[in-house]
C-alpha positions in Angstrom: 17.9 20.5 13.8 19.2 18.4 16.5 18.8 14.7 17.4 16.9 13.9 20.3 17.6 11.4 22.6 16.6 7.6 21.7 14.6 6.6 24.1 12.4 4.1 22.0 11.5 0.5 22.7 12.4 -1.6 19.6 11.4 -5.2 18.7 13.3 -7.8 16.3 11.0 -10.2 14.7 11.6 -12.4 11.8 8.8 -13.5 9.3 8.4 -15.2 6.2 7.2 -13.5 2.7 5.6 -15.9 0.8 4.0 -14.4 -2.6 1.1 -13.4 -2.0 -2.0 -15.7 -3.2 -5.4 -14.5 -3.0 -7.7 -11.6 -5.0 -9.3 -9.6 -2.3 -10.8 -6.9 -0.9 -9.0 -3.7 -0.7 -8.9 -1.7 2.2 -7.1 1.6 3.4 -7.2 2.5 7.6 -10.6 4.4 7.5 -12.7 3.8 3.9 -12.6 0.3 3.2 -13.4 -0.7 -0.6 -13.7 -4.1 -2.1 -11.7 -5.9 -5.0 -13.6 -8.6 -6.6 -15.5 -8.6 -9.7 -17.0 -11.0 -12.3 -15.7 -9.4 -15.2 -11.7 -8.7 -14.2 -8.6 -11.2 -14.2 -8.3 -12.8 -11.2 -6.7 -11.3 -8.3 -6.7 -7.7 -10.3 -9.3 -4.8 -9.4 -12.4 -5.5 -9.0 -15.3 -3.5 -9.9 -16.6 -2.3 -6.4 -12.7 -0.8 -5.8 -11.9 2.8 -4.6 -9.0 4.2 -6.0 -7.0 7.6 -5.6 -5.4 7.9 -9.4 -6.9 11.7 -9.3 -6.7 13.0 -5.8 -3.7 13.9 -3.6 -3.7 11.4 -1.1 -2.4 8.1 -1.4 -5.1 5.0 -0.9 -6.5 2.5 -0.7 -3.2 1.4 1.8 -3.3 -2.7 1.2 -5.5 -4.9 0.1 -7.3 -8.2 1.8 -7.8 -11.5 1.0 -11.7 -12.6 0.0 -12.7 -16.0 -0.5 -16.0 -15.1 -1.9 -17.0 -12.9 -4.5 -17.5 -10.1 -2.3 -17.7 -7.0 -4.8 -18.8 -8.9 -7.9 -21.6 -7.7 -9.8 -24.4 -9.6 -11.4 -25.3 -8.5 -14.8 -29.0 -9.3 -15.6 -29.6 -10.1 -19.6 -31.0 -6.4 -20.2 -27.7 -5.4 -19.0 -29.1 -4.0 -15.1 -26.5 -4.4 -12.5 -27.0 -6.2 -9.1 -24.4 -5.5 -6.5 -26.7 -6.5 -3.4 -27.7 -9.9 -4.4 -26.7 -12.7 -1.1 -24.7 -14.8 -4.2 -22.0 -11.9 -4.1 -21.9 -10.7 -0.7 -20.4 -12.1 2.6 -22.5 -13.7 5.4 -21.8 -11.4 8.9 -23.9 -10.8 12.1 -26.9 -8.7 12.0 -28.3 -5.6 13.8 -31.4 -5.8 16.3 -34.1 -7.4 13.9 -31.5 -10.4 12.1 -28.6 -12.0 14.1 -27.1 -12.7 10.6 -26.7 -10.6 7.4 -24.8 -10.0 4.6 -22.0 -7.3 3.3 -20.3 -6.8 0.4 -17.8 -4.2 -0.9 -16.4 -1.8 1.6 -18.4 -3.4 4.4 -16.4 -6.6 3.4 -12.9 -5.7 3.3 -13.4 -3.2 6.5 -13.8 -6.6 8.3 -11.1 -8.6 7.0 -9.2 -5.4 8.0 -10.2 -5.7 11.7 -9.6 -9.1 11.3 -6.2 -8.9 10.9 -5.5 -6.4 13.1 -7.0 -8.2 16.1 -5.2 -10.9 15.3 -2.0 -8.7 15.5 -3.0 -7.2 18.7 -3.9 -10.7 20.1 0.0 -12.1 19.6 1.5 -8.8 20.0 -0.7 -7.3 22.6 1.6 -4.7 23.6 1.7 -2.8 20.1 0.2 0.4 19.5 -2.3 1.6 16.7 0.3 3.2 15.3 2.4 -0.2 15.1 -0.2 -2.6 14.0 -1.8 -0.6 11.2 2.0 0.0 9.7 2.5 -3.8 10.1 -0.7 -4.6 8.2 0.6 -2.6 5.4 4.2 -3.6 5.9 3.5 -7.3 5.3 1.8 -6.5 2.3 2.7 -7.9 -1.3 1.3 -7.0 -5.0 -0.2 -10.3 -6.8 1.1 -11.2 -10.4 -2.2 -9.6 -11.7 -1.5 -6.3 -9.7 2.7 -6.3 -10.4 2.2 -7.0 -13.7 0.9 -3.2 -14.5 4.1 -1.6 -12.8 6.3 -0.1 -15.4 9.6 -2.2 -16.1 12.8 -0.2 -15.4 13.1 0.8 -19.4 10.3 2.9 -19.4 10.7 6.6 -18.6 9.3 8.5 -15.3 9.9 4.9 -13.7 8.7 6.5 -10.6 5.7 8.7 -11.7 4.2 5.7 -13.3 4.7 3.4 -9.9 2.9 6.0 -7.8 -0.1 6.2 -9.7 -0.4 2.4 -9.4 0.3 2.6 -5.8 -3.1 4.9 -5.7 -4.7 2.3 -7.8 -3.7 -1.0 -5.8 -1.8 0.0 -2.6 0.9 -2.0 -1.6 -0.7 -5.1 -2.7 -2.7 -8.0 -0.2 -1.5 -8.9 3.5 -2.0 -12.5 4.7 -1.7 -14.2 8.2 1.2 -15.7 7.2 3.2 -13.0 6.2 2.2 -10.8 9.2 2.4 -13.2 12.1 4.8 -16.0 11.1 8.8 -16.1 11.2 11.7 -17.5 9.1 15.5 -16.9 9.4 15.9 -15.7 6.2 13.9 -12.5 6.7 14.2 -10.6 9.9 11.9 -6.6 10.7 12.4 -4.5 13.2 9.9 -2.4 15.0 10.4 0.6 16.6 7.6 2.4 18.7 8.8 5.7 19.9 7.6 9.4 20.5 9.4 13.4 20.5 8.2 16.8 20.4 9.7 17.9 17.4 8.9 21.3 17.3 10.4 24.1 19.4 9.2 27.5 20.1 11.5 31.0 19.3 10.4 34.3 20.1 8.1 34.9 17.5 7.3 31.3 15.3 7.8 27.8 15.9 10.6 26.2 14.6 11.3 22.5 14.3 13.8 21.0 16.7 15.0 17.5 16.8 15.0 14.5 15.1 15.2 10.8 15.8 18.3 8.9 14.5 17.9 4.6 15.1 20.9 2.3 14.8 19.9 -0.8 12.1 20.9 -3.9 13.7 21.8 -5.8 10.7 24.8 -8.0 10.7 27.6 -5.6 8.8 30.5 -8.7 8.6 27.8 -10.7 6.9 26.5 -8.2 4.6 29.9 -7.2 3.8 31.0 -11.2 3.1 28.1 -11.4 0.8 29.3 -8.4 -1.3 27.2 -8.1 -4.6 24.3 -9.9 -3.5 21.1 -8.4 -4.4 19.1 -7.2 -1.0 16.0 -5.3 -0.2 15.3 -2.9 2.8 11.5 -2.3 3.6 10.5 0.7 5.4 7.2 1.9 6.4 6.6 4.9 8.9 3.0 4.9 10.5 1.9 7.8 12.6 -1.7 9.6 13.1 -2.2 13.3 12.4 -4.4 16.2 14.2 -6.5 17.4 11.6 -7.4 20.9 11.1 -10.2 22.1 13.3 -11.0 24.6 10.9 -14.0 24.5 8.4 -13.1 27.2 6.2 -11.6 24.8 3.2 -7.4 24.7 3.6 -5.0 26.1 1.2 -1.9 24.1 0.8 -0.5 20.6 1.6 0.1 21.9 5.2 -3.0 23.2 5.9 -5.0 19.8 6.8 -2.4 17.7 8.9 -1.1 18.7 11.9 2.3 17.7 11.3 4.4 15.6 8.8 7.1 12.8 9.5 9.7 11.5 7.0 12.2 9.1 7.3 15.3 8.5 5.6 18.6 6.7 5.4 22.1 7.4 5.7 24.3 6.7 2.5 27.4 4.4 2.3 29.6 7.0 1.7 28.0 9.6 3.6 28.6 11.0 7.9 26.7 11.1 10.1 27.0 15.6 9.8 26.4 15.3 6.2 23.1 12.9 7.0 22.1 15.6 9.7 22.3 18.3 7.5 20.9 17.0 4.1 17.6 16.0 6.4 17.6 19.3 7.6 17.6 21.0 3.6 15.4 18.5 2.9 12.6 19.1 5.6 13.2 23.5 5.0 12.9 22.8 1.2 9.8 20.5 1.3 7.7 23.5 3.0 8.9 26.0 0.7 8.0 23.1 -2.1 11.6 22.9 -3.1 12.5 19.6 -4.2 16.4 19.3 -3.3 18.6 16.9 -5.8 20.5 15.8 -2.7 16.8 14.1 -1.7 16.9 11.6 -4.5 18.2 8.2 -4.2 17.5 5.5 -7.5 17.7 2.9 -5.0 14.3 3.5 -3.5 11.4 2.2 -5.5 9.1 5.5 -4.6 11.6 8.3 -3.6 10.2 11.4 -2.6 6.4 10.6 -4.2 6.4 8.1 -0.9 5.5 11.1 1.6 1.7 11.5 0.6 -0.7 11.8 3.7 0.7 10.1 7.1 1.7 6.2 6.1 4.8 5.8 4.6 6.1 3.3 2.6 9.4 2.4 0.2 11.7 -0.1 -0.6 15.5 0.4 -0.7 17.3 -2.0 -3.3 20.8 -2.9 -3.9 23.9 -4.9 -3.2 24.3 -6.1 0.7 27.8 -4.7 0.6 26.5 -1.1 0.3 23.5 -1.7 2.8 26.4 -2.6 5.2 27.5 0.7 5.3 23.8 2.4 6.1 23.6 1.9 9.2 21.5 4.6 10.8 17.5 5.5 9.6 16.1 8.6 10.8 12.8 10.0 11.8 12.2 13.8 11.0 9.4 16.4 11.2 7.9 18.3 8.6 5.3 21.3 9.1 1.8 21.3 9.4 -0.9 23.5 10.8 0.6 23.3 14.3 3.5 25.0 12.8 2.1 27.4 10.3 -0.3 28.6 12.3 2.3 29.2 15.4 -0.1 27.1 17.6 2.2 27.6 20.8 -0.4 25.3 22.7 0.8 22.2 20.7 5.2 22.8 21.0 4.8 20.3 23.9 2.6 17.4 22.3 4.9 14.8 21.9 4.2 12.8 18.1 3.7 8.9 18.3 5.1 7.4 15.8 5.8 3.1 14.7 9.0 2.6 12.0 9.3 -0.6 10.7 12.3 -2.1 8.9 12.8 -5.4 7.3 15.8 -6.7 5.4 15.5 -9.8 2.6 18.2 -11.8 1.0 18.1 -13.7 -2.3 20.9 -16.1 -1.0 20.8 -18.4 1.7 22.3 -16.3 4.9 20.8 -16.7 8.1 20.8 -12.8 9.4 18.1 -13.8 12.3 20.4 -15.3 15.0 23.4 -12.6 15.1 21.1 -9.8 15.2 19.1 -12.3 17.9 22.5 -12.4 20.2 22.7 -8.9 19.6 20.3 -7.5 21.2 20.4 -10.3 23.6 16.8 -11.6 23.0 15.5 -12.9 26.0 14.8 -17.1 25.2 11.4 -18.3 27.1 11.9 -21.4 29.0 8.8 -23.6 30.5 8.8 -24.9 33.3 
């Protein structure tokens, strides 16, 4: 699988991570649901939330902040539930007959969602989709209520037991703050970028190319700071073709029209040995072979992070190993387009928004040499 040529337009922003603060309503790109009930801790699930502990994809995505008690439930004294009383609902505008109304649940956090992300596409204007709905969940964080279920690192199928409480509270609540501010201690990179990855052969279609991007983090500093804990955050956002088809779909690749994974090269590790462990990696996951090369303890998901077409991990360890991993790469997986040998489809190009952010537990400022890297242009009034 080669690499294609980088010809993606990259952005370095920094931004604070303050813990996050508020219960809310939880929300995933297309079926909102809310998070706030009477009866559960504070900041924790609420009782109007949609979860995914049973099926195969992975959602809600984040959740949102509420003020209000959207999503509570009022419990009469005969025990009948009232989820549509104006006490636990949000006020919003109307339809044709009321120019106000209320909402509560989904309804609820579907608008702090939009919220958000017009507020993203208002600063950053020149984002794509793609971009801002990876940033909403990229800036996410769990509460105390919601990190306090996630298995310590004693407990066995450490892993296993983090996914399923992904499905139950995504990757916790984004706020304003966290999204759109910036501080020199934290610093994200986002790249927006696009390739036909599949290729056609005489008879089948065969994936092609890859996409390899260079980190820009400082390597002398990382390197002075040795043993000091750091944390990598990657999340992958791109949108899928679904299948047309309405015959029910038989296996993972049936429904999406292709898959994208990313990964990232290993201290010790060149740049062949990256290429072709990617490669095994992408071959084996269609034959639904999972490769022992593919497994890294440093990541807080692994593998389980590559449900449905947002995805999201954390890397964790010492800054003078994340020094030496210096290159992330983009690569396809098949879908219908593929296993169906769809030869009108080898020349869509894929869309696709990685974003990367690097924290510090010690005070380093890693903001102003990748800044004079990459020579950011300073805005001057006149």
């Amino acid at each position: 699988m080669p690499t294609a040529p980088n010809s993606s337009r990259s952005s370095q922003r920094a931004r604070t991570c303050p813990s996050a603060h508020s219960s809310g309503c939880r929300s995933r790109p297309y079926r909102s649901s809310s998070a706030c009930s009477t009866s559960s801790p504070p900041r924790s699930l609420r009782a109007a939330a949609r979860k995914t502990r049973r099926w195969w994809p992975t959602s809600p995505s984040c959740a949102f902040p509420c003020s209000t008690n959207c999503g509570n439930l009022l419990a009469s004294s005969w025990g009948e539930l009232d989820s549509r009383h104006q006490a636990v609902e949000v006020l919003t505008t109307g339809g044709a007959f009321s120019l106000l109304t209320t909402a509560n649940a989904t309804s609820a956090a579907t608008s702090q969602a939009a919220r958000l992300g017009a507020l993203v596409l208002s600063r950053y204007p020149s984002l794509t989709p793609e971009a801002v709905r990876g940033l909403l969940v990229h800036a996410a964080e769990w509460t105390l209520a919601m990190a306090a279920h996630f298995p310590t690192p004693r407990e066995g199928s450490l892993k296993s037991k983090r996914y399923a409480l992904l499905k139950r509270y995504g990757w916790g609540a984004p706020t304003e703050a966290r999204v759109l501010a910036s501080a020199a201690g934290d610093v994200t990179m986002i790249v927006e970028d696009e390739f036909r990855p599949f290729a056609r052969s005489k008879s089948s279609i065969s994936m092609r190319a890859m996409r390899l991007h260079t980190l820009p983090w400082p390597s002398d500093l990382l390197q002075d700071l040795e043993n000091a804990p750091v944390r990598m955050r990657v999340t992958l956002s791109y949108f899928i073709e679904p299948n047309p088809s309405n015959r029910g779909w038989q296996g993972r690749y049936a429904y999406a029209s292709h898959g994208l994974r990313f990964d990232v090269i290993r201290p010790t590790e060149s740049l062949a040995d990256f290429h072709k462990r990617l490669s095994n990696a992408a071959e084996g996951e269609e034959r639904g072979v999972r490769t022992t090369s593919a497994t890294d303890d440093r990541w807080f998901l692994g593998q389980a992070r590559n449900s449905g077409s947002l995805h999201a991990d954390i890397w964790s360890g010492h800054a003078v190993d994340l020094a030496r991993c210096g290159v992330i790469a983009v690569y396809p997986v098949g879908g219908w387009w593929k296993q169906n040998n769809r030869r009108d489809r080898v020349s869509v190009p894929v869309r696709y928004a990685l974003l990367v952010s690097l924290f510090t537990e010690v005070q380093a400022d890693i903001h102003t040499p990748i800044a004079s890297k990459i020579q950011v242009p300073v805005q001057i009034d006149t």
